[in-house]
C-alpha positions in Angstrom: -49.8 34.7 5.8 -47.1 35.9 3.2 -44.9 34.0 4.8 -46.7 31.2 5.4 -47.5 31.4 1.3 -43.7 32.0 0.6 -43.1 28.8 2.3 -45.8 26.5 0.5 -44.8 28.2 -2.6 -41.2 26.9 -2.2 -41.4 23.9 -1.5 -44.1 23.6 -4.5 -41.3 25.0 -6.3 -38.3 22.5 -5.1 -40.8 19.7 -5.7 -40.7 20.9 -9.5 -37.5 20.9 -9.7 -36.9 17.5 -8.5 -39.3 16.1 -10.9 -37.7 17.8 -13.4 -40.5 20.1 -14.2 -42.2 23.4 -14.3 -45.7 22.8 -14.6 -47.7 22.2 -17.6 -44.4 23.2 -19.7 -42.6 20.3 -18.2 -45.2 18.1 -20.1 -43.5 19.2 -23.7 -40.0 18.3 -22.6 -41.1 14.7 -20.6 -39.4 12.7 -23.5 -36.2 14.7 -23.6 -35.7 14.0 -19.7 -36.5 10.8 -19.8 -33.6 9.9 -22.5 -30.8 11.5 -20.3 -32.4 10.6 -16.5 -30.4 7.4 -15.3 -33.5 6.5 -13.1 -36.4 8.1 -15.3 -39.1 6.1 -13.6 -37.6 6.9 -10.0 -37.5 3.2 -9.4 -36.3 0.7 -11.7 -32.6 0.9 -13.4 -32.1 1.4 -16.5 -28.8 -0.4 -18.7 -27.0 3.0 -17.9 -27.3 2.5 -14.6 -26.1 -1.0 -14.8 -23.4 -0.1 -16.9 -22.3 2.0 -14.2 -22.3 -0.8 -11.6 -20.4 -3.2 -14.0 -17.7 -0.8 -14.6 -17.7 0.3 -10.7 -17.0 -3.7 -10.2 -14.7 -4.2 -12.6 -12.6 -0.9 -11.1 -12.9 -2.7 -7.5 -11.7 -6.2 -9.1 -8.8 -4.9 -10.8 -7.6 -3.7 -7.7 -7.5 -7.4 -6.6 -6.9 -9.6 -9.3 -3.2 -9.7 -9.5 -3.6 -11.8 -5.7 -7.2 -13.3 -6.5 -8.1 -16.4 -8.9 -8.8 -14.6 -12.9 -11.6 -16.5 -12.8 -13.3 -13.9 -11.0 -13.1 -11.3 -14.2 -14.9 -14.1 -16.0 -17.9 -14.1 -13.5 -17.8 -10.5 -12.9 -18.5 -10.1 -17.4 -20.4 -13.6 -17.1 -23.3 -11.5 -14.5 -22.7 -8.9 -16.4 -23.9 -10.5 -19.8 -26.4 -12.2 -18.1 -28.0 -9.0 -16.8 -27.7 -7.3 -20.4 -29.6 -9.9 -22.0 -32.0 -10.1 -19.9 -32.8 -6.4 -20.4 -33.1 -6.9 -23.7 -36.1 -9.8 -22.6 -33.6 -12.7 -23.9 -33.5 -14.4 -20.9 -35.5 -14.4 -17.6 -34.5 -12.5 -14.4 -32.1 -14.8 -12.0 -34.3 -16.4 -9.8 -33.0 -18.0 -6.2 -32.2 -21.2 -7.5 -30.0 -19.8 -10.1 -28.9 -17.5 -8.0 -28.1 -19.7 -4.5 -26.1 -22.3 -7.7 -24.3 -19.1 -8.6 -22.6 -18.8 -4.7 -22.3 -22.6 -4.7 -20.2 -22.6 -7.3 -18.2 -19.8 -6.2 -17.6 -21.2 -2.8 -16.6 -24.6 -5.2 -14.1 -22.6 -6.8 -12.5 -21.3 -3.9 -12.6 -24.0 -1.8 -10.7 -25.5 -4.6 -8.2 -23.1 -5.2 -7.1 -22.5 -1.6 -8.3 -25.7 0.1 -10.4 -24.0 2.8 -12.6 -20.9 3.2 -11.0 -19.6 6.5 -7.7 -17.9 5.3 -7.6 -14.6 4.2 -7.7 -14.6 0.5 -10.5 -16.9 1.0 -12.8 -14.8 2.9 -11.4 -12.2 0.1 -12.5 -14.3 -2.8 -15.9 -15.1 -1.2 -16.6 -11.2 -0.1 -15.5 -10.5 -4.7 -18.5 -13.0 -5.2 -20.4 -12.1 -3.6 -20.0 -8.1 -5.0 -20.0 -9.2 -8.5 -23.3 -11.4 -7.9 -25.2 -9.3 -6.3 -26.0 -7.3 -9.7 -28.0 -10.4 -10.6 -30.8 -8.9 -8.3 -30.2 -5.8 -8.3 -33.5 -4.0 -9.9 -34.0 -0.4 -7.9 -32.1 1.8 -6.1 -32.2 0.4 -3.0 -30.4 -2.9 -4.1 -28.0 -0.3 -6.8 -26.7 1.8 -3.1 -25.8 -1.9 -1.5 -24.1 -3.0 -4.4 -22.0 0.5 -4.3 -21.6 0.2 -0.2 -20.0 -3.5 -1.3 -17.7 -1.9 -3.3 -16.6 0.4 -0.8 -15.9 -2.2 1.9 -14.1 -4.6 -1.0 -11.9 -1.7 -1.9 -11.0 -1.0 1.1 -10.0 -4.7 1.8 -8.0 -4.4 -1.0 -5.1 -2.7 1.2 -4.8 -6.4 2.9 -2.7 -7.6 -0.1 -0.6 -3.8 -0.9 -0.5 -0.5 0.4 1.7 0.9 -2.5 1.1 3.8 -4.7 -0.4 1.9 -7.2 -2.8 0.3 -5.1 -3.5 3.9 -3.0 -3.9 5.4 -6.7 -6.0 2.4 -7.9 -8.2 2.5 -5.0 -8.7 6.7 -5.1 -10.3 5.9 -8.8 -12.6 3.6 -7.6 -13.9 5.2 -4.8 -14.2 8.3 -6.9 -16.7 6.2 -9.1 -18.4 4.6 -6.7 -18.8 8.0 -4.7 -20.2 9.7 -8.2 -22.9 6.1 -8.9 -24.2 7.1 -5.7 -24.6 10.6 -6.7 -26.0 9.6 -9.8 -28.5 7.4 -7.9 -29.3 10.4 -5.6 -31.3 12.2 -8.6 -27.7 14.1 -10.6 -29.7 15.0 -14.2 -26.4 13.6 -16.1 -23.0 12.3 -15.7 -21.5 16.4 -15.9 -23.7 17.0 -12.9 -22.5 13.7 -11.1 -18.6 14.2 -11.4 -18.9 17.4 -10.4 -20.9 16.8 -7.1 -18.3 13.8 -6.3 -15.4 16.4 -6.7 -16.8 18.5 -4.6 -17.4 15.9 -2.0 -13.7 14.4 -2.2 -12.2 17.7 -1.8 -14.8 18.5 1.2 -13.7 15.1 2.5 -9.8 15.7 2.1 -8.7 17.9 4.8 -10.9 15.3 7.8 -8.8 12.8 5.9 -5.4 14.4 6.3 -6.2 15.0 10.2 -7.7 11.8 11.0 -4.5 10.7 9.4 -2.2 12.3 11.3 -3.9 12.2 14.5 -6.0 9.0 14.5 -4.0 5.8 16.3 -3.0 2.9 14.4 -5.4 -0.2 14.7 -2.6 -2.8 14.4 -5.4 -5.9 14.6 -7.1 -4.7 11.6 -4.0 -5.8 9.6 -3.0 -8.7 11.3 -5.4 -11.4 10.0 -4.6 -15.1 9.7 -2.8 -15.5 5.7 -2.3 -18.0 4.0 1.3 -19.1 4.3 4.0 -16.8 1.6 7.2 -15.7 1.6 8.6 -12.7 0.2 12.1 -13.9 0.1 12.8 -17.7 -0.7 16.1 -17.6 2.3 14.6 -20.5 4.8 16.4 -21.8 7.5 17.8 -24.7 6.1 20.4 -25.2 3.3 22.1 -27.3 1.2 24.9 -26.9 -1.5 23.0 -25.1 -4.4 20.0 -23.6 -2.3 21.1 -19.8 -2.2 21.9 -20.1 -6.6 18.0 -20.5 -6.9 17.6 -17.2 -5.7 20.0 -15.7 -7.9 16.8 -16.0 -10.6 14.5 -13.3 -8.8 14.5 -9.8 -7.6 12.2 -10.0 -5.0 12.6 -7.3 -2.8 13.8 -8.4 1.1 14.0 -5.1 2.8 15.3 -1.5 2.7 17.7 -0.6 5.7 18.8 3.2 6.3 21.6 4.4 8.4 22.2 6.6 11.0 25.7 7.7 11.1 28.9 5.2 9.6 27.6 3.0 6.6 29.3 0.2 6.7 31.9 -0.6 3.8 30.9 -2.8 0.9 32.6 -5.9 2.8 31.1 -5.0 6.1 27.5 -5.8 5.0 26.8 -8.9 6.0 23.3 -9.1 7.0 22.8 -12.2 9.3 19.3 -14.1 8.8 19.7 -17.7 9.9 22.8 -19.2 12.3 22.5 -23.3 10.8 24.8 -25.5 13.2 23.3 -28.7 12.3 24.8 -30.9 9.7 22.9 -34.0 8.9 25.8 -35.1 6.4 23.4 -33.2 3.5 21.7 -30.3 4.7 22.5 -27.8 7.3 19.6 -26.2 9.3 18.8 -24.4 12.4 18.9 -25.8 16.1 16.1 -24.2 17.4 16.4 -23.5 21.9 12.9 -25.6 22.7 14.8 -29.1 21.4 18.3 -27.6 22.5 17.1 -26.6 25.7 15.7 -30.1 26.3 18.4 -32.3 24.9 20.6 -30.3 27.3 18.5 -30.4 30.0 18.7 -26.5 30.4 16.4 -23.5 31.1 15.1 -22.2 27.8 16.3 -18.7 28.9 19.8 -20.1 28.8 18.8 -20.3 24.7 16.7 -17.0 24.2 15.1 -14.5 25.9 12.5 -11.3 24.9 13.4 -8.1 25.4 14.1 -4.7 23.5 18.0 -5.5 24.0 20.1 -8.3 23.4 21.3 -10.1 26.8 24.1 -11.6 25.4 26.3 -8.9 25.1 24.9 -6.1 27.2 28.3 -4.4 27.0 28.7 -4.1 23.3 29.0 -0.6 21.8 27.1 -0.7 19.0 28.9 0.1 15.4 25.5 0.6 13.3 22.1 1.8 13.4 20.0 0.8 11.1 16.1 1.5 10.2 15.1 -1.4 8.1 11.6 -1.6 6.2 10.6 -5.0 6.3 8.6 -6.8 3.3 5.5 -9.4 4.9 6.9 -12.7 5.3 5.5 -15.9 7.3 8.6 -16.5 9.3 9.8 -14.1 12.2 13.4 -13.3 11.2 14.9 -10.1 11.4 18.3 -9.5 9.7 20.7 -7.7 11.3 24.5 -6.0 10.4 26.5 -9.1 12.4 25.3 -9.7 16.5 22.5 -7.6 17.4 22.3 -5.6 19.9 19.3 -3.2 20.5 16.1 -2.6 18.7 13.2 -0.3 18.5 10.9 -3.2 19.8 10.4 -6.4 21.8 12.5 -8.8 20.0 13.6 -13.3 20.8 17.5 -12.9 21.0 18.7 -16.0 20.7 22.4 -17.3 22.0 23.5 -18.0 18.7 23.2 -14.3 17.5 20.1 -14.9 15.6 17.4 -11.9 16.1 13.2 -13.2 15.6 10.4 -11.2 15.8 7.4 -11.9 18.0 5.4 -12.9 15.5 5.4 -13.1 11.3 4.8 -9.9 9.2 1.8 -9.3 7.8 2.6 -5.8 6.1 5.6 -4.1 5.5 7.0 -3.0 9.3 9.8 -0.3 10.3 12.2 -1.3 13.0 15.4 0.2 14.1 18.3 -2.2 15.1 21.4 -1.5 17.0 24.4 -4.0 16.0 28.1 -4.9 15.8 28.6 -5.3 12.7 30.7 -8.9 13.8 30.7 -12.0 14.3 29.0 -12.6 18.0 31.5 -13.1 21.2 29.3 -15.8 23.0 29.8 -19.1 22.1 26.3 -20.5 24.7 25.6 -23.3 26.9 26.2 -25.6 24.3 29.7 -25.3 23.9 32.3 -25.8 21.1 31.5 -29.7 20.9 28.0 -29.1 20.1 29.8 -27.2 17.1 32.1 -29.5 16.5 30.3 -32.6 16.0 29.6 -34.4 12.3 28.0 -37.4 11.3 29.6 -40.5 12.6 29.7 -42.0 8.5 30.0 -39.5 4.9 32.4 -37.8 2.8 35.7 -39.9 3.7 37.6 -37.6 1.0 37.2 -34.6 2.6 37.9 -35.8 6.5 40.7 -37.5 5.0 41.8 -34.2 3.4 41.1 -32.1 6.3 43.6 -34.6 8.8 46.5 -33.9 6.2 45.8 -30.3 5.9 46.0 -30.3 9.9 49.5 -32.3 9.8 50.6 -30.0 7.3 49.5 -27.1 9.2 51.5 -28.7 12.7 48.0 -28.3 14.8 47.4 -24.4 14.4 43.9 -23.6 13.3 44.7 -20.8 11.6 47.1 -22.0 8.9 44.7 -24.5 8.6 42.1 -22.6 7.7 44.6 -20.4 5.4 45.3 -23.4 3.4 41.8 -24.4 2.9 41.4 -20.7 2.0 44.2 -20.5 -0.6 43.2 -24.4 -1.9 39.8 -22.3 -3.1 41.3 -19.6 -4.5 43.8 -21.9 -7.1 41.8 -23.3 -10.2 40.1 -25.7 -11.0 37.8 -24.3 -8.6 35.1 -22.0 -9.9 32.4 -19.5 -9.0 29.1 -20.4 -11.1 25.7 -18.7 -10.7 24.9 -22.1 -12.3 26.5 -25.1 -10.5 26.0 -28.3 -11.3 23.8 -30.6 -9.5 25.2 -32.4 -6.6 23.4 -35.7 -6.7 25.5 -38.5 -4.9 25.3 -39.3 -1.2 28.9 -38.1 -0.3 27.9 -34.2 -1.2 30.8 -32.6 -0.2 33.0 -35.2 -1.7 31.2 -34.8 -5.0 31.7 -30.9 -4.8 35.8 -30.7 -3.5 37.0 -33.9 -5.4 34.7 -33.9 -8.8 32.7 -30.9 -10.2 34.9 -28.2 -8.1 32.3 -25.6 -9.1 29.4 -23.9 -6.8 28.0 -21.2 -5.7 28.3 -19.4 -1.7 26.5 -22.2 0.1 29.0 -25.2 -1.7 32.0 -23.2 -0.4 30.2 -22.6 3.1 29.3 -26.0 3.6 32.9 -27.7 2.2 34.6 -25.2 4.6 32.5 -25.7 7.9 33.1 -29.7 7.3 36.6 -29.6 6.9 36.8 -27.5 10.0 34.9 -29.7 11.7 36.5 -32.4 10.7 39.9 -31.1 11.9 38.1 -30.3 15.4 37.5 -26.7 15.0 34.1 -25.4 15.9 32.5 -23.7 13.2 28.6 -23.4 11.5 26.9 -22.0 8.7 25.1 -18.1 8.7 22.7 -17.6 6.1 21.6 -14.0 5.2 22.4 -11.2 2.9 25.4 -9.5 1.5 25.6 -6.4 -0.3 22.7 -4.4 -1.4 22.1 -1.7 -3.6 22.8 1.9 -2.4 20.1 4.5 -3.8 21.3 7.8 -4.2 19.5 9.5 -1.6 21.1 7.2 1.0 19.0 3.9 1.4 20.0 0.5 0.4 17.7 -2.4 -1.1 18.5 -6.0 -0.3 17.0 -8.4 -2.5 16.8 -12.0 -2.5 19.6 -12.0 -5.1 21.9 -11.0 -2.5 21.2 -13.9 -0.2 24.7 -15.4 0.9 26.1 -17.9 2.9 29.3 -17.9 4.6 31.1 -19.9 7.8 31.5 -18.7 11.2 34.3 -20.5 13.6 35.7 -20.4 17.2 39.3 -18.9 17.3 40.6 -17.2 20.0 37.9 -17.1 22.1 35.0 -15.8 19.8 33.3 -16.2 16.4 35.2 -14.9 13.4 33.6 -14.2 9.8 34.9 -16.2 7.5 34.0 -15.7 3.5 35.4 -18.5 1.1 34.0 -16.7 -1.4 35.9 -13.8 -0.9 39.0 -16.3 -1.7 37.3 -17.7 -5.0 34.8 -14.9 -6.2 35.8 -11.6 -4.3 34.1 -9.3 -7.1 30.7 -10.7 -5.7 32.1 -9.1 -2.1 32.6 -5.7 -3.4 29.8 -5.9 -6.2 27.3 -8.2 -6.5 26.0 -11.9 -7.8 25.6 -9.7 -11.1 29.2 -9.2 -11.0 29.7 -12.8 -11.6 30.3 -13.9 -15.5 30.2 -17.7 -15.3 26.4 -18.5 -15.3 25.4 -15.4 -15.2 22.6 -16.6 -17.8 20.7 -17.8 -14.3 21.0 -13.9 -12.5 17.5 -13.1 -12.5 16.1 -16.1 -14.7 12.9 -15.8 -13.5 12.5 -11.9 -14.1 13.1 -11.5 -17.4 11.6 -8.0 -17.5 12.9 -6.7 -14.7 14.4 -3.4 -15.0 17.5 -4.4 -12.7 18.4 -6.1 -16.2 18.9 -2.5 -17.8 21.3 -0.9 -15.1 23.7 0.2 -18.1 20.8 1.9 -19.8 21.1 5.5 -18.0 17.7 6.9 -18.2 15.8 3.8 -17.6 18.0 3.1 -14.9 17.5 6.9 -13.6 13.7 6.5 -13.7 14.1 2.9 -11.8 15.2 5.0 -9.3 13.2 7.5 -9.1 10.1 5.0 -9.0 11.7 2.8 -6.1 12.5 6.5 -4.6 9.0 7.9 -4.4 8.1 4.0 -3.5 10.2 4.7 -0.1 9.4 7.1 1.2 6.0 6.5 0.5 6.3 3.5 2.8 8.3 5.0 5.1 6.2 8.0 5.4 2.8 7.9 5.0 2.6 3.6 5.7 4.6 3.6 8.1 3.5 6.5 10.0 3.4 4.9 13.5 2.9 6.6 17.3 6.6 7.9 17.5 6.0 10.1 14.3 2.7 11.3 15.4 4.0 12.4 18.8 7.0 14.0 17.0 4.4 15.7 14.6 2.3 17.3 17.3 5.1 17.6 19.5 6.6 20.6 16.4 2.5 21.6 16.0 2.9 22.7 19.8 6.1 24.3 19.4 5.2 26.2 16.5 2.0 27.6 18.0 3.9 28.7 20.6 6.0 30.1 19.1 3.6 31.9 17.0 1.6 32.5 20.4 4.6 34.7 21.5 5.6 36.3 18.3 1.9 38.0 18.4 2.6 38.7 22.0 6.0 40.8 21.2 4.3 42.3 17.8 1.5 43.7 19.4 1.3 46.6 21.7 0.4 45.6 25.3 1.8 43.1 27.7 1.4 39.9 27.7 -1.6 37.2 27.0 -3.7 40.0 26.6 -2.2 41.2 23.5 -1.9 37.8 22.0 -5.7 37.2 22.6 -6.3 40.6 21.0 -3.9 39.3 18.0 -5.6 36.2 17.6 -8.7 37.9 17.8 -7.6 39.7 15.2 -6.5 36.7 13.0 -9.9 34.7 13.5 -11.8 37.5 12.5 -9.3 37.9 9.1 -10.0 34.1 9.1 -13.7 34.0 9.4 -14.2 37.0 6.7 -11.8 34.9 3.9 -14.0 32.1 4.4 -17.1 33.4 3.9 -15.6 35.5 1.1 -14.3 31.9 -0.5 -18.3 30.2 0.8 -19.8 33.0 -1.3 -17.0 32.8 -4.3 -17.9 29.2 -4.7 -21.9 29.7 -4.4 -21.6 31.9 -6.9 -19.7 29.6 -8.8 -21.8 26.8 -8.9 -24.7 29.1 -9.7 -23.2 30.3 -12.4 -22.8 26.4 -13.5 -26.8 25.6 -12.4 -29.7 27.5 -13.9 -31.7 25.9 -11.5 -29.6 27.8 -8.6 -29.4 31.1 -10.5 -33.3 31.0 -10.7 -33.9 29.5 -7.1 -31.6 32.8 -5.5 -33.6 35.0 -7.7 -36.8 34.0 -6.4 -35.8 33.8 -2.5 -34.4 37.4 -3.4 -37.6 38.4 -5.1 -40.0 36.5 -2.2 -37.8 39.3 0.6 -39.0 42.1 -1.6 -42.8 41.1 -1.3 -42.9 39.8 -5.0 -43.0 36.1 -4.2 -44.5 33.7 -6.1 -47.8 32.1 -6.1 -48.7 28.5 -4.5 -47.9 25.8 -7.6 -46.3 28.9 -9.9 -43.9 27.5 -12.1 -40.3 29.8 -12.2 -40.7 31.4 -15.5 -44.4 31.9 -15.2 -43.4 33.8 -11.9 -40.9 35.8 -13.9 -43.2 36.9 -16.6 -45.9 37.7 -14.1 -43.3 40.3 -12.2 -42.1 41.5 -15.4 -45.9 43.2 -16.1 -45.2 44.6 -12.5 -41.9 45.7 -12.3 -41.8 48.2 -15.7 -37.8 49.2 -15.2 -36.9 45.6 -14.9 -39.7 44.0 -17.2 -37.6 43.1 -19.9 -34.7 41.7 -17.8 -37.3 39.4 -16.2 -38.9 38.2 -19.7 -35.8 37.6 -20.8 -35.0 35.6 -17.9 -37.4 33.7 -18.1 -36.7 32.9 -22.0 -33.2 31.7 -21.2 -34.5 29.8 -18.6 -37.0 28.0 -20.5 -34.2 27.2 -23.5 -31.6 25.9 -21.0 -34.5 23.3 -19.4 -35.9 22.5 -22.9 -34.2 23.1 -25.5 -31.6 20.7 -26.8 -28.5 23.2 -26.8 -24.7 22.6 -27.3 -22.2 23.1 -24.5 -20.9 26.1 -25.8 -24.7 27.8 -26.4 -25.8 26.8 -23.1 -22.6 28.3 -21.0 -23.3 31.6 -23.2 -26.8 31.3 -22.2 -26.5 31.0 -18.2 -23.9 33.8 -19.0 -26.6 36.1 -20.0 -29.1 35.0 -17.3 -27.0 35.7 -15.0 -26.4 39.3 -16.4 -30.4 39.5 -16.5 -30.6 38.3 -12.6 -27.9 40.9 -12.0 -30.0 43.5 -13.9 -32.9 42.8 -12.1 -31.7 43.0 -8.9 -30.4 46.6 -9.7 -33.2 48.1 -11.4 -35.6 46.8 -8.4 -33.5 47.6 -5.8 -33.4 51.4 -7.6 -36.7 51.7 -8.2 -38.1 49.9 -5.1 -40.9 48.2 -4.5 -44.4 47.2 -2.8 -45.8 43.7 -2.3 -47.6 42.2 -5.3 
């Protein structure tokens, strides 16, 4: 029967507390809990609440908005109005036609700003509408937990356009807000009480995290939807003279590549990209194996082939290894240090030494390549003619200059190509980051015979025409050359370093050949910011980029610190693939083994047995820290919570037969023992005084932290007088 009593009494007693009373005393201090309770009705929301959902949305949408439309901040403080006035009886609740106009027009707006609904920032856009106008009906708590649950899947969809710090820290904050509105929705008396319930909970939540980090697999499909066509670096596969200057303007960040072993030299890192061997008089692009294949009448594995190394040159030792970290682009090229050879995945090799991926990035990838560093040995089954060939009509300057340069030169391709060499090098040709524009249908005419100033791909072009012209094979590589080296051993290439430079057919291979190493060689060894003539264009269109205070120290220090941390941050934690898990458990096993046989030769005995015993022994040492810690932190968050301090009491008391009553309110339960118990009587009526003051009263922070102080001291005092004196059921 007691226990049956102690039972009812309880739960009379937790139902108090949840309605935030204590029997007819609660009455006096309704109006007092009713200003601070978010949900004071235990239905309807109040503006607090709604506050709190705005400024949840707006953390969720800033995560966004630097991909998404800004429009979207304007509806998200449009709703947001709405809903204020109408809570102030201005304007009448959102009713289905306004609100089925509201997604109309959303679905309006997108449609217009991406021209269809089914790419991914699309579905994006429409899944932020939807968020933001869902607080247009949003009147209880039921509809306030969908609206947070909304905001968890939108900020986790936010990793679709960045997994960088910024966005990992961006997207912690939110989810700590949202986490603490739920909270707050779950009954928390006040915004203290909330924040500290969601810090518990994150911490709780951070050690499932770290394992289901390390040991969870990768689900590649969840990160390869269908995008809406970008590029991260503007380097296509087609160029004409005055292409690769453009890109002089930006910093956009290509990749970051890391060696094992030899680095290669300053004029060894020429990162191949694109291998163009058309010339269409103008332009010089790619000729891709599917047409090549069928205007030869060959077998498109005669062109390219798929496989995890190249088999073109099966034989070649390879000078470099290199693990690059890729930037998302929509076409499929990989750079490599001259001809590829290996990589760490299923790659197309093509003939020409170009290296493509299976399929477009979609995030930023790791991939180890094994390469010459040179110009590939294989000329393919299209032979030097196909290299050799030039539209039948155009530039009659420069054919006519390449025939006397070959007279002069008695046949030998090699002085031939000195003397073009050395022709660049004498003035008044000139190195510009901002050549002029070639307009005339004779381009390379124009360039050699008139304006005499350009940039890499003017030089590459003239070059691979007058070859051509004298019958020499040769073509155009696009890619990258240089790249920044970071202290702690990584290089960034970015899309100013995009370069072009010839490749022709001497002696029974392809051989590098740079004329702008003949007119320019301080962008070889430095850099297009080397480059003083038109250097007004190097990064035109980033004018606050800190690349433009290198000679500041400190900034430049803290750049690199940034794109440090930025790194290995993508290196480590994004990029953490199979291979590193496996290497990660593989050391976990080897360390408990280890430890497994350190134990064995510590303790006395032989064998297994005295490692069980050990570990035995550790797990107990474990088990008793932990509850140690479980009761450290009870008592800490009882000593935060009168309602805790008070609840412990009474189980404590209801085990020494002086429960309380059915419907007995705490502090009448107190006073009542108190006439009972005559050692501990005053503790108790003084616990039950600063109980009634810290539910009631309106007390500052500092009083009402002195004031659990001394309740707990009076719970403490209780328990020691009662336990002293004893005592018999009441």
């Amino acid at each position: 029967m007691r226990g049956a009593r102690w039972g009812d009494g309880m739960r009379a007693r937790m139902a108090g507390w949840r309605r935030g009373g204590h029997g007819p005393v609660a009455e006096t201090g309704q109006a007092e809990l009713a200003q601070r309770a978010v949900l004071a009705d235990g239905h309807a929301l109040t503006a607090v609440m709604l506050r709190q959902l705005f400024i949840g949305q707006c953390l969720v949408l800033a995560l966004h908005l630097t991909w998404m439309p800004a429009w979207l901040g304007g509806l998200a403080v449009a709703v947001a109005g709405y809903r204020y006035l109408q809570l102030r009886r201005r304007l009448p609740w959102a009713g289905i036609l306004l609100r089925l106009a509201a997604v109309a027009g959303v679905l309006a707006m997108l449609w217009l700003e991406y021209g269809t609904l089914y790419g991914m920032e699309g579905l994006i856009g429409l899944l932020l509408g939807v968020y933001l106008l869902k607080l247009l009906e949003t009147h209880d708590r039921r509809d306030a937990r969908v609206v947070v649950l909304i905001g968890m899947i939108t900020t986790t969809v936010a990793f679709l356009h960045d997994q960088g710090i910024l966005m990992a820290a961006g997207a912690l904050v939110a989810v700590a807000w949202l986490v603490q509105s739920l909270v707050w929705l779950s009954g928390a008396s006040g915004s203290r009480q909330a924040w500290r319930e969601t810090a518990w909970l994150l911490l709780l939540s951070a050690p499932l995290m770290a394992l289901l980090f390390v040991t969870f697999p990768r689900l590649g499909p969840l990160w390869n939807m269908p995008q809406v066509e970008r590029a991260s670096t503007g380097l296509t596969d087609e160029i004409a003279p005055g292409d690769i200057a453009n890109l002089s303007r930006s910093s956009a960040r290509a990749f970051r590549v890391r060696f094992e072993g030899r680095e290669p030299l300053p004029a060894e890192r020429y990162w191949r990209v694109y291998t163009l061997s058309h010339f269409d008089g103008e332009r010089w692009s790619r000729a891709r194996p599917e047409p090549l294949a069928s205007a030869l009448s060959r077998p498109l594995g005669d062109f390219v082939r798929e496989a995890d190394r190249s088999p073109w040159q099966p034989d070649g030792s390879a000078s470099f290894e290199a693990e690059l970290l890729l930037e998302p682009d929509n076409r499929p090229w990989r750079p490599s240090l001259g001809t590829p050879l290996a990589s760490s995945e299923r790659q197309r090799y093509l003939v020409d030494g170009t290296l493509e991926g299976m399929a477009p990035l979609s995030t930023r990838s790791l991939l180890t390549i094994e390469s010459t560093g040179l110009a590939p040995a294989f000329i393919g089954p299209s032979g030097p003619g196909w290299h050799s060939m030039l539209p039948r009509q155009g530039n009659p300057q420069t054919r006519a200059l390449a025939e006397r340069l070959w007279q002069e030169s008695e046949g030998d391709a090699r002085a031939f190509l000195d003397s073009v060499m050395a022709r660049f090098g004498e003035a008044p040709f000139r190195y510009t980051l901002s050549p002029p524009r070639l307009t005339s249908a004779n381009r390379v005419d124009e360039f050699l015979f008139d304006s005499r100033a350009g940039y890499c791909t003017h030089y590459a072009s003239a070059l691979a025409v007058l070859a051509r012209s004298a019958g020499i094979p040769a073509r155009v590589v696009a890619g990258f050359l240089g790249g920044e080296r970071h202290p702690d051993g990584y290089f960034t290439v970015r899309d100013y370093d995009a370069h072009a430079w010839v490749e022709v057919w001497l002696e029974g291979r392809w051989q590098r050949i740079d004329p702008t190493a003949a007119i320019a060689p301080e962008r070889i060894e430095q850099g297009p910011q080397a480059i003083e003539e038109g250097s007004e264009a190097f990064l035109a269109d980033s004018p606050f980029s800190p690349l433009r205070m290198r000679d500041v120290g400190w900034l430049n220090d803290l750049r690199l610190d940034w794109e440090r941390l930025e790194y290995r941050w993508q290196r480590g934690v994004i990029g953490y693939q199979r291979e590193a898990r496996s290497v990660l458990l593989s050391e976990l096993m080897a360390w408990l083994k280890g430890a497994w046989q350190w134990l064995a030769d510590l303790l006395p005995g032989r064998g297994g047995f005295a490692a069980l015993l050990g570990l035995a022994g550790l797990a107990g040492v474990a088990a008793s820290a932990l509850m140690l810690l479980r009761r450290g932190i009870r008592r800490h968050r009882q000593g935060k919570d009168e309602r805790a301090l008070v609840l412990a009491l009474q189980a404590w008391l209801g085990k020494q037969g002086l429960g309380p009553r059915r419907g007995e309110p705490p502090a009448a339960h107190l006073r009542r023992i108190a006439s009972l118990a005559s050692a501990a009587g005053p503790a108790l009526e003084e616990c039950a005084q600063h109980l009634e003051r810290l539910r009631y009263a309106r007390l500052g922070g500092g009083e009402a932290r002195q004031r659990r102080r001394l309740l707990a001291r009076r719970i403490k005092e209780v328990r020691r007088r009662l336990k002293r004196r004893g005592s018999a059921p009441v």
